[in-house]
LOTOR-659163 format. One record per residue: x, y, z of N, C-alpha, C in turn; residue number from 0. Coordinates in Angstrom, 1 decimal. Layout:
BEGIN
> X,Y,Z,X,Y,Z,X,Y,Z,NUM $
...
***
This chain:
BEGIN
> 119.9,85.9,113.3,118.6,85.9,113.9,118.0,87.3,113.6,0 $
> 116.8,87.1,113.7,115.6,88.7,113.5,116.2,89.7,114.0,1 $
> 115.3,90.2,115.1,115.9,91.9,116.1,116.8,90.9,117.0,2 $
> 117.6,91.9,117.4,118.7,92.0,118.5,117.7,91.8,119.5,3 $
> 118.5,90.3,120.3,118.0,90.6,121.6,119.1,90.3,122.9,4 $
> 118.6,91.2,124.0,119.9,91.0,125.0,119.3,89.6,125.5,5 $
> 120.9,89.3,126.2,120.2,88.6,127.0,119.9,88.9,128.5,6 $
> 119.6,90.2,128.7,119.2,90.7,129.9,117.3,90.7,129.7,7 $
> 117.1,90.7,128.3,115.8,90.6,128.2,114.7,88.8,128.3,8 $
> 116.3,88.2,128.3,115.9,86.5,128.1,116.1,85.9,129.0,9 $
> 116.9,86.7,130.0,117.5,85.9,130.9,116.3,85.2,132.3,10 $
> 116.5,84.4,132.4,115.6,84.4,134.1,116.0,85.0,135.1,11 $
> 115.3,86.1,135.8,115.5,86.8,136.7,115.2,86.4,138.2,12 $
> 114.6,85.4,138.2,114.5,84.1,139.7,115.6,83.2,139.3,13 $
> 116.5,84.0,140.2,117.7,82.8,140.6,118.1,82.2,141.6,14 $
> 117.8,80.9,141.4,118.6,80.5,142.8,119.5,80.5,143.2,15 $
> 119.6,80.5,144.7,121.4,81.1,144.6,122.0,80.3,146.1,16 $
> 123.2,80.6,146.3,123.9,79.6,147.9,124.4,80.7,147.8,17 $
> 125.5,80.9,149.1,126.1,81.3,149.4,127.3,80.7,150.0,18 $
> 128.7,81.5,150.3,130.0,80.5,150.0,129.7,79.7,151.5,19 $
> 129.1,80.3,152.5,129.4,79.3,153.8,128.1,78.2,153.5,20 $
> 127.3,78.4,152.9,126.4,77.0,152.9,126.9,75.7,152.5,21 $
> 126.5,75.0,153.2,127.0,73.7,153.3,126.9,72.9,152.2,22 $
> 127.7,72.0,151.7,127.4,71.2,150.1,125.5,70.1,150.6,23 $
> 125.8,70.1,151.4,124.1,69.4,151.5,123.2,70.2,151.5,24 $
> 123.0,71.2,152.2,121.8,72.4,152.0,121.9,72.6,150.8,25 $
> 123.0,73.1,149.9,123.1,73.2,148.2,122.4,72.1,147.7,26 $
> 122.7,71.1,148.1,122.0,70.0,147.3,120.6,70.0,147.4,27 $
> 120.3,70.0,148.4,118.9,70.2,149.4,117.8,71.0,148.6,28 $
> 118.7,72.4,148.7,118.0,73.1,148.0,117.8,73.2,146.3,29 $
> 118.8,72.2,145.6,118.9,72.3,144.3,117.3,71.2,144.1,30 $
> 117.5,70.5,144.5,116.5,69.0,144.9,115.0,69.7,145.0,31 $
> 114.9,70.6,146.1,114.1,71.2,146.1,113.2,72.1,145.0,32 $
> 114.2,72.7,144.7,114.0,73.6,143.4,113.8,73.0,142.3,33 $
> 114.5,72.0,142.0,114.4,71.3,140.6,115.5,72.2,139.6,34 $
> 116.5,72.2,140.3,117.1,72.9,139.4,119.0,72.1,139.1,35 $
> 119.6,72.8,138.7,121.0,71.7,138.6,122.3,72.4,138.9,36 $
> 121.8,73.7,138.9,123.2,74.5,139.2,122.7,75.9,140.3,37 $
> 123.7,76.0,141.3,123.0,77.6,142.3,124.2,78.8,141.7,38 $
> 124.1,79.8,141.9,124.9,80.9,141.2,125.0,81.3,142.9,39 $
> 126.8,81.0,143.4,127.0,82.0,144.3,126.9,83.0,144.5,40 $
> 126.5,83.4,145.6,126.8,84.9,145.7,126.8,85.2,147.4,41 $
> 127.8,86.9,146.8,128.0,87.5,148.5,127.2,88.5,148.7,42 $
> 126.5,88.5,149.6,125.7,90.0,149.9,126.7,91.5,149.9,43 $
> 126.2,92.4,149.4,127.0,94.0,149.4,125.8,94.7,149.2,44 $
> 126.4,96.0,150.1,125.1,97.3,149.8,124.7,97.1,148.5,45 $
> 125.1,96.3,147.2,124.7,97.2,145.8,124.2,96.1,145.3,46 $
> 124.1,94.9,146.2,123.2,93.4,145.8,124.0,92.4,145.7,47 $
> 123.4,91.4,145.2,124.0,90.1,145.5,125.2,90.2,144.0,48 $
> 126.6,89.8,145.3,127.3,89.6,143.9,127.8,88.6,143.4,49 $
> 128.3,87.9,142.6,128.4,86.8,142.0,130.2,86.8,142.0,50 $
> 130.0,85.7,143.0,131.4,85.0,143.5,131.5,83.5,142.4,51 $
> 130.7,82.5,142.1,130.8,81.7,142.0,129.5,81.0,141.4,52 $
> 130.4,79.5,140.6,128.4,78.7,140.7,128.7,77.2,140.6,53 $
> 128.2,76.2,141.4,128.2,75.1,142.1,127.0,74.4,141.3,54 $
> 127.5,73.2,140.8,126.6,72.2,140.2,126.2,70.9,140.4,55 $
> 125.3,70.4,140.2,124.7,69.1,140.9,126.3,68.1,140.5,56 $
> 126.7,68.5,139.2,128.2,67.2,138.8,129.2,67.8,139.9,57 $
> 129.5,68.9,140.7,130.6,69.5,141.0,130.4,68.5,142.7,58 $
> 129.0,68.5,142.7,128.4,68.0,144.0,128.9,66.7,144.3,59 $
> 128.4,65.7,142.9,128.7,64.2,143.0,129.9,64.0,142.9,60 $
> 131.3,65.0,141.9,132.4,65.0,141.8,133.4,64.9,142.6,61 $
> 132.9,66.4,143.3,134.2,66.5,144.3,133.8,66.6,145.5,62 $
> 132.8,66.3,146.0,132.3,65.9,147.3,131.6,64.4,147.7,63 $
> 131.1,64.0,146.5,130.1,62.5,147.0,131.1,61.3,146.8,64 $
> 131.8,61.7,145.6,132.8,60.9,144.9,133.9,61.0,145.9,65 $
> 134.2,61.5,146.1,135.7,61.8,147.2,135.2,61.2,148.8,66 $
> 134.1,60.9,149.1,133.2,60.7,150.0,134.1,61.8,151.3,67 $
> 133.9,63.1,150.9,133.6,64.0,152.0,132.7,64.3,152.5,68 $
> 132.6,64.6,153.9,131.2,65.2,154.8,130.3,65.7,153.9,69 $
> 129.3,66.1,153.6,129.0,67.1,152.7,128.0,68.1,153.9,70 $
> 128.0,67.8,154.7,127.8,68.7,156.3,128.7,69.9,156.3,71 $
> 129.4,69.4,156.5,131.0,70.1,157.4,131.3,70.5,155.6,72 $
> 131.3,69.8,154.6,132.3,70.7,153.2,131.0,71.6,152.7,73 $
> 131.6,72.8,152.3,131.1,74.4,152.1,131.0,74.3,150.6,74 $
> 130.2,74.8,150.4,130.1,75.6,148.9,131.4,76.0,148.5,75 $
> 132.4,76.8,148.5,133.5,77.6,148.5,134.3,76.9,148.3,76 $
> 134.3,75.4,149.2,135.6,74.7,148.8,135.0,73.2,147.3,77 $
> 133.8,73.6,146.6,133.8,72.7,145.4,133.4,73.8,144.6,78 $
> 133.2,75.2,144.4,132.6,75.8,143.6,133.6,76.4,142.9,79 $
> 132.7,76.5,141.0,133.5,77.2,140.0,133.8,78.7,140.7,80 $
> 135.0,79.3,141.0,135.4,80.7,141.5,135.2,81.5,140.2,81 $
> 134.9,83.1,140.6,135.0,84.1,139.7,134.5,83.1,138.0,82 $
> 133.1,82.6,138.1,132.7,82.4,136.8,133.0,83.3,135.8,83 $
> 132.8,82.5,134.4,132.1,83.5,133.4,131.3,83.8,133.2,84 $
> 130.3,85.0,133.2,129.1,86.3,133.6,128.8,86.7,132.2,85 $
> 127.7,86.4,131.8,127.7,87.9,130.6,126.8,89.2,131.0,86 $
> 126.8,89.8,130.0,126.0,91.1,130.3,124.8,91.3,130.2,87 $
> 124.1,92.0,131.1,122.7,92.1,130.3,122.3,92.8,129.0,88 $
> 123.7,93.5,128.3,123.6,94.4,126.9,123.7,93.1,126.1,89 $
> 124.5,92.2,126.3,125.2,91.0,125.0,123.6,90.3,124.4,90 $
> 124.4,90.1,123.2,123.5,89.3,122.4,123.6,87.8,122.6,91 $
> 122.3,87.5,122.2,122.4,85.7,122.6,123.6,85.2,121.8,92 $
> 123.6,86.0,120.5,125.0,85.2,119.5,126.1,85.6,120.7,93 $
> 126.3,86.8,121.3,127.4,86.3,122.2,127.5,85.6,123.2,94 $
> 126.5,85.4,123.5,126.2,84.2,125.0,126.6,82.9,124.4,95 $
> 125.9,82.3,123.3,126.3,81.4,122.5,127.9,80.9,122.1,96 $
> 128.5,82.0,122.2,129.9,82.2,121.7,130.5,81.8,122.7,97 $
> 130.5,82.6,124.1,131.3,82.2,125.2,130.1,81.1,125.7,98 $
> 129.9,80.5,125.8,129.1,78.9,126.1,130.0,77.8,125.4,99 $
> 130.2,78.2,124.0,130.5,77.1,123.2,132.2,76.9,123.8,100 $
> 132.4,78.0,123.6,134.1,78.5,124.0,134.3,77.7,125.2,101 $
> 134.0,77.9,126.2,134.3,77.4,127.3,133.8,76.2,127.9,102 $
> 132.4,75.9,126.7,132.1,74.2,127.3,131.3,74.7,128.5,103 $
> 130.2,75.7,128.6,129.7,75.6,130.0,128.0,75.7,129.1,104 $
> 127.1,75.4,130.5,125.5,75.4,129.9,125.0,76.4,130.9,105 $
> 125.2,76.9,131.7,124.5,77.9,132.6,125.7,79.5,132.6,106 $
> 124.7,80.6,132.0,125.6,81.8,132.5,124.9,82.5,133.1,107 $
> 126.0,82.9,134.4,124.9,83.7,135.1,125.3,85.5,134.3,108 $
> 124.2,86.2,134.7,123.9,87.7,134.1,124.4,88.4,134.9,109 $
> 124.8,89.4,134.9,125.7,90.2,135.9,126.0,91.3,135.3,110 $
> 125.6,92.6,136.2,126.4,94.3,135.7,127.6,94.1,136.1,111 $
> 128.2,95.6,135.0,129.7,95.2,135.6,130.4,95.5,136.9,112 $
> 129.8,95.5,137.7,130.2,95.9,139.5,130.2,94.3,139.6,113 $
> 129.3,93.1,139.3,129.2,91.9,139.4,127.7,91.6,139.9,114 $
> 127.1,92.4,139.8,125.6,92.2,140.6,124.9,91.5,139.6,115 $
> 124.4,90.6,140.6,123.3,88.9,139.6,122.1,89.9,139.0,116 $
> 122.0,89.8,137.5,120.5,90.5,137.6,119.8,88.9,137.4,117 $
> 120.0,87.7,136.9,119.9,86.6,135.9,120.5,85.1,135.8,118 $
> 120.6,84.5,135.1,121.0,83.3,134.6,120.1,83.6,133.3,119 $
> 121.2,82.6,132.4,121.0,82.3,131.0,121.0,80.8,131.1,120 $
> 120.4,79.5,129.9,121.1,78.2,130.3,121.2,78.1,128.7,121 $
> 121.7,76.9,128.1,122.0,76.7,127.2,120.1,76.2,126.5,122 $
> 119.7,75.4,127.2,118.2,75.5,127.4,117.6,76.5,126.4,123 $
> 118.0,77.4,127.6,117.1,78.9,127.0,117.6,79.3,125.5,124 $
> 118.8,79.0,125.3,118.7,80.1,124.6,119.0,78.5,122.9,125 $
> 118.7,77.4,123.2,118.4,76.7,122.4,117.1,77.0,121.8,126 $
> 116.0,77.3,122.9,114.5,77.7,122.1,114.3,79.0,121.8,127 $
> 115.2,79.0,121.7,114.9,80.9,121.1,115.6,80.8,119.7,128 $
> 117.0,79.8,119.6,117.1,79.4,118.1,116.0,78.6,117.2,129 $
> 115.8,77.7,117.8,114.5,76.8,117.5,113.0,77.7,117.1,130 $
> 113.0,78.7,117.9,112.2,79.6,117.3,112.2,80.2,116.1,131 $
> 113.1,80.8,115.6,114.2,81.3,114.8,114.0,80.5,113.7,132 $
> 114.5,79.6,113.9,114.4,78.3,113.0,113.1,78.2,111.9,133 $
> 112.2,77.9,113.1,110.9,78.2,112.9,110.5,79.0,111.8,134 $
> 110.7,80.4,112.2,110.4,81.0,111.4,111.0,81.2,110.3,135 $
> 112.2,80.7,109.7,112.8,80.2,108.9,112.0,79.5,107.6,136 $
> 111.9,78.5,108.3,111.0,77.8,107.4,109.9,78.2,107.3,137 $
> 108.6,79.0,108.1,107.8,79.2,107.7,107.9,80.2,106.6,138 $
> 109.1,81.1,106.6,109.4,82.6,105.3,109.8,81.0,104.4,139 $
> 110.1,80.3,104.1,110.6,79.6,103.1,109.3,78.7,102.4,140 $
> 107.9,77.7,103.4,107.1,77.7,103.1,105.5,78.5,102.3,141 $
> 105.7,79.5,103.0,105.2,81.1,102.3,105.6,81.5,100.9,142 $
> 106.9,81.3,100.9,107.4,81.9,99.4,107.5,80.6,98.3,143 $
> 107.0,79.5,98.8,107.0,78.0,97.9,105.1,78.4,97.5,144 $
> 104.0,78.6,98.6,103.1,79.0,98.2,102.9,79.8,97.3,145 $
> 103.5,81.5,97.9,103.4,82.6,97.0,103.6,82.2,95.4,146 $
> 104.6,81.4,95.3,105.4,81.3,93.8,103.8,80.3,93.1,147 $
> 103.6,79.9,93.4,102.8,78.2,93.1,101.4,79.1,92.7,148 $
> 101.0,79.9,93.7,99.8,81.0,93.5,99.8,81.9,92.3,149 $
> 101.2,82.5,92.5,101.5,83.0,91.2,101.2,82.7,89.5,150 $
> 102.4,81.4,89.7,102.7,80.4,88.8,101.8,79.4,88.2,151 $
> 101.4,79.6,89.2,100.1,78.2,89.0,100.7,76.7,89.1,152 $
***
């Protein structure tokens, strides 16, 4: 791809988020509400929200709707991915890309290294930024089929 870009520069910095005592139905609640599919746990600390965890609409239906637990009474904490994988806000999308493919996941959340959320990445995102890329691809390949033809006659 072109210039280097972080993904601290790509990332979405409106994240929604739960926390480990919220209930699996407020999670949902609020996912429903938002329009979104996955919350990025986190615990409050003087140095910001830090990133414990992240809880997904499948994690929801899986191991709570499916199992037909309370989803009142069962917590975020007891269905959520623990200690996710985080990238950095320095990494490049090729490495976000890398650890996505590696591990089979579509949402990374962003995080310094103390653990503080700056972000979320999704697989989404950083599909139209290749697609972009792409783009321009073809347009430098189009341009130089011109150029020649202009030339050449």
């Amino acid at each position: 791809m072109g210039e280097k870009m972080d993904i601290g520069e790509i990332c979405n910095r409106i994240v929604i988020f739960a926390t480990e005592e919220m209930s699996v139905k407020e999670a949902a609640q609020l996912m429903r509400d938002q329009h979104v599919g996955s919350l990025v746990v986190v615990r409050e600390a003087p140095v910001g929200r830090i990133v414990t965890g992240i809880v997904t609409d499948r994690d929801i239906a899986v191991m709570a709707v499916a199992r037909d637990f309370d989803p009142q009474s069962l917590r975020v904490t007891d269905i959520m991915t623990a200690d996710p994988v985080t990238a950095k806000p320095a990494d490049s999308v090729n490495d976000a890309l890398t650890v996505m493919r590696q591990r089979g996941i579509r949402r990374l959340p962003v995080a310094t290294d103390d653990g503080v959320l700056v972000g979320i990445v999704t697989l989404d995102d950083l599909l139209e930024i290749v697609a972009e890329e792409m783009h321009s691809f073809v347009q430098a390949i189009t341009n130089a089929h011109k150029r020649e033809m202009r030339v050449r006659g």
